[in-house]
C-alpha positions as CSV (number, residue, x, y, z in Angstrom):
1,X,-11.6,10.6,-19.1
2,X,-8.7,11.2,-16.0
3,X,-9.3,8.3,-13.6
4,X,-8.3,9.4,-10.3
5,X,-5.6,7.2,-9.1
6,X,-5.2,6.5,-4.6
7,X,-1.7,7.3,-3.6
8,X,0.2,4.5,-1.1
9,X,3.6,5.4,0.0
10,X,5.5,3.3,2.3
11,X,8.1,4.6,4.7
12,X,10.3,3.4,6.6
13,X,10.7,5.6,9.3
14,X,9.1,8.9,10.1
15,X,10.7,11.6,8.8
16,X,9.3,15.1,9.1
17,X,11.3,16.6,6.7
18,X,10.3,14.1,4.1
19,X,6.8,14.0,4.8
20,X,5.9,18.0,5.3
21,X,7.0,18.3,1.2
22,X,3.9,16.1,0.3
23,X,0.9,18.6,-0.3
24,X,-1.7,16.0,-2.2
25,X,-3.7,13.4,0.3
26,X,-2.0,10.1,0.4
27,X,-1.7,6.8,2.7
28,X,1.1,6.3,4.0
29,X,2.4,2.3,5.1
30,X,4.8,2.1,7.7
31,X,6.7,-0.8,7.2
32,X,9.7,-1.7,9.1
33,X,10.8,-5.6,8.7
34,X,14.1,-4.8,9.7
35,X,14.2,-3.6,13.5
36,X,12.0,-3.5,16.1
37,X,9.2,-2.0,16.2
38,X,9.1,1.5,18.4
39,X,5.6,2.3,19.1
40,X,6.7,6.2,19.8
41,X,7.7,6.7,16.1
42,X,4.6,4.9,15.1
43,X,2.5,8.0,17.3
44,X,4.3,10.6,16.6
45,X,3.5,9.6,12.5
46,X,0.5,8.9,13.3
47,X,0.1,12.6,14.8
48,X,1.6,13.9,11.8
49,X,-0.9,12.3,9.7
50,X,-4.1,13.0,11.2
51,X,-3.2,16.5,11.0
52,X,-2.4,16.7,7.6
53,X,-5.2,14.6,6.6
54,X,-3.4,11.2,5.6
55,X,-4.2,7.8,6.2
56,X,-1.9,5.5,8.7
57,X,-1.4,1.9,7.8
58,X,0.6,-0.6,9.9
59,X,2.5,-3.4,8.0
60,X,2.1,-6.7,9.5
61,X,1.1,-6.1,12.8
62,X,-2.7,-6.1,12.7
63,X,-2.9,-6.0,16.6
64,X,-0.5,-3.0,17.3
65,X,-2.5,-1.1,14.4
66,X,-5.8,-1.5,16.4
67,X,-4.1,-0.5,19.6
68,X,-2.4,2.5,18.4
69,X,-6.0,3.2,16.7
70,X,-4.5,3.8,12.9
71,X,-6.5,3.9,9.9
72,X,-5.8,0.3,8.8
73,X,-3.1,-2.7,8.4
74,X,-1.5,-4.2,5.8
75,X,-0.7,-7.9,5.2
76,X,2.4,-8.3,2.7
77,X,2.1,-11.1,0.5
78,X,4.4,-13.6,2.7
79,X,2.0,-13.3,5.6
80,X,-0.4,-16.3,4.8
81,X,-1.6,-16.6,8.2
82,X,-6.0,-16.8,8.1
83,X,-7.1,-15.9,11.3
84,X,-7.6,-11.9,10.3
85,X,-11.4,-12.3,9.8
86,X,-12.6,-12.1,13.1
87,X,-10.5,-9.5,14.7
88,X,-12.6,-6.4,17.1
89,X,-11.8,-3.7,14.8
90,X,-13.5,-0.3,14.4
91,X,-15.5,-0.6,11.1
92,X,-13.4,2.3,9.7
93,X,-10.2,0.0,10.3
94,X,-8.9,-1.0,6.4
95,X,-6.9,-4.1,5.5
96,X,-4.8,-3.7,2.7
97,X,-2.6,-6.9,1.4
98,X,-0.1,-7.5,-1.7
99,X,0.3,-10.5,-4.0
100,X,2.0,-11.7,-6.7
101,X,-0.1,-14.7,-8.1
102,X,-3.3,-15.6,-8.2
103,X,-2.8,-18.3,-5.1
104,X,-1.6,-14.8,-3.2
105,X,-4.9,-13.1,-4.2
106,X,-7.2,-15.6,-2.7
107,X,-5.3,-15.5,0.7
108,X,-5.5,-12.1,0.7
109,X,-9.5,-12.5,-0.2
110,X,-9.2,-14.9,2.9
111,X,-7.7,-12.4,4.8
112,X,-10.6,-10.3,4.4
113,X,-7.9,-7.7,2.6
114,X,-10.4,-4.8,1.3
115,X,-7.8,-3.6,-1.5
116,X,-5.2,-5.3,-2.6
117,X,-1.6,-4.6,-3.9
118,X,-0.5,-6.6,-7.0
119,X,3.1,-6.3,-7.9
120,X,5.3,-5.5,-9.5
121,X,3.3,-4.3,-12.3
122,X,7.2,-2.7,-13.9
123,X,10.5,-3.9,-14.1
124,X,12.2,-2.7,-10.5
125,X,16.2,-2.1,-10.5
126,X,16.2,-5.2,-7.6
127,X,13.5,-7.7,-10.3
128,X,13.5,-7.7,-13.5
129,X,10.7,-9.9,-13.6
130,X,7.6,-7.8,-14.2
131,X,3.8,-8.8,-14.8
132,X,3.0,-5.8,-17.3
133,X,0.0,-4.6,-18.0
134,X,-1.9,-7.7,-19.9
135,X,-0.5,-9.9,-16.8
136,X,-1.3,-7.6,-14.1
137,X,-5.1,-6.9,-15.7
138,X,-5.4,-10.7,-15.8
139,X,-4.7,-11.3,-12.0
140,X,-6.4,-8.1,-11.6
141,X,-10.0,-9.8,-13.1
142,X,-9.8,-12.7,-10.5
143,X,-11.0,-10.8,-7.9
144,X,-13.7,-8.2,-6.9
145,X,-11.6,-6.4,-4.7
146,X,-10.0,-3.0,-5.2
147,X,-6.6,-3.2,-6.8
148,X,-3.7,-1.4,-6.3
149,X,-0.1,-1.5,-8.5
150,X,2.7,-1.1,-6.9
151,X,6.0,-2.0,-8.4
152,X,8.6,0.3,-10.8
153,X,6.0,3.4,-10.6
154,X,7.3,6.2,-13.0
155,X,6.3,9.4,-14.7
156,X,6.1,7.7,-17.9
157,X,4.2,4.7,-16.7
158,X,1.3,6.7,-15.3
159,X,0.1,6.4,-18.8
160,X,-0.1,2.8,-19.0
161,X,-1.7,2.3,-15.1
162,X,-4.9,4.7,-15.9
163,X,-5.4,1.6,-18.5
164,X,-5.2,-1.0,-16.3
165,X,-7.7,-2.0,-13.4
166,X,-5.7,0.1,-10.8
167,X,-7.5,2.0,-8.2
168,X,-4.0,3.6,-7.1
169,X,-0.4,3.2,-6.7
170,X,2.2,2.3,-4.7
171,X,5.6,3.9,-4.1
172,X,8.7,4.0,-2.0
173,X,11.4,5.2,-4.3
174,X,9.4,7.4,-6.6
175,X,7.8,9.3,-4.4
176,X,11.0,9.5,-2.4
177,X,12.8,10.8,-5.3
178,X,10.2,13.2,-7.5
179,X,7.4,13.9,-5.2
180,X,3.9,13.8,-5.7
181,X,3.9,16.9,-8.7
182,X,4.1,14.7,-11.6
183,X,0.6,12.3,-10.3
């Protein structure tokens, strides 16, 4: 049976070029740690993606996100902070969070995270460190929110993630490189 898999690609920066070649319906995670944030790039993406149909989510900044009236936020796994619970949010607004351990995935339950990101699920070129697919099922089964892989995402691994408990994957560099054709 084909289990339909949710694609997450994070960016970096908006880039039209880049983002006209996707044709399949994805959600896209701006994340930015590195420099300021500029509220204009985060508009005219999120622009870009109502029209074509995509899902905005903000990384780390759970209060711009609502402002700028995206589809959702997401916590990365060194954000432990607990006071996300009670925000005002529309009741469409998602929260999306990564771990990497169990102690991770309860903050993130704590967090009131609605999928969550466990990573990385393959050996990246920066870790070679990797959960694999026994691992990654394990942390998976200890919660009863959606999870998501993210980490070392190729053609030939695709395999391997429609046997795990994945609702979806993650991407920068994959998607970046081949596209969405081979998902």
């Amino acid at each position: 049976m084909h289990k339909y898999l949710e694609i997450y690609y994070f960016i970096d920066k908006f880039d039209f070029k880049e983002l006209s070649k996707i044709n399949k319906k994805i959600n896209i995670i701006f994340r930015d740690y590195k420099t300021k944030i500029n509220e204009n790039e985060i508009l005219k993406t999120r622009y870009f993606c109502k029209k074509k149909g995509f899902y905005l989510f903000l990384a780390n900044n759970m209060k711009l996100a609502i402002k700028l009236d995206l589809n959702g936020a997401y916590i990365p796994a060194f954000n432990r902070k607990l006071n996300y619970k009670n925000i005002n949010c529309s009741k469409n607004f998602k929260i999306l969070g990564s771990a990497h351990n169990s102690m991770e995935i309860k903050i993130k339950e704590k967090q009131n995270c609605e999928k969550i990101f466990i990573s990385p699920i393959f050996q990246t070129e920066k870790n070679k460190n990797f959960l694999g697919t026994i691992k990654f099922n394990l942390l998976a089964n200890q919660t009863k929110k959606g999870i998501i892989c993210l980490g070392g995402i190729k053609a030939e691994n695709l395999k391997k993630i429609r046997l795990t408990k994945s609702e979806g994957i993650g991407s920068i560099s994959w998607i970046k490189k081949n596209g969405l054709n081979k998902i």
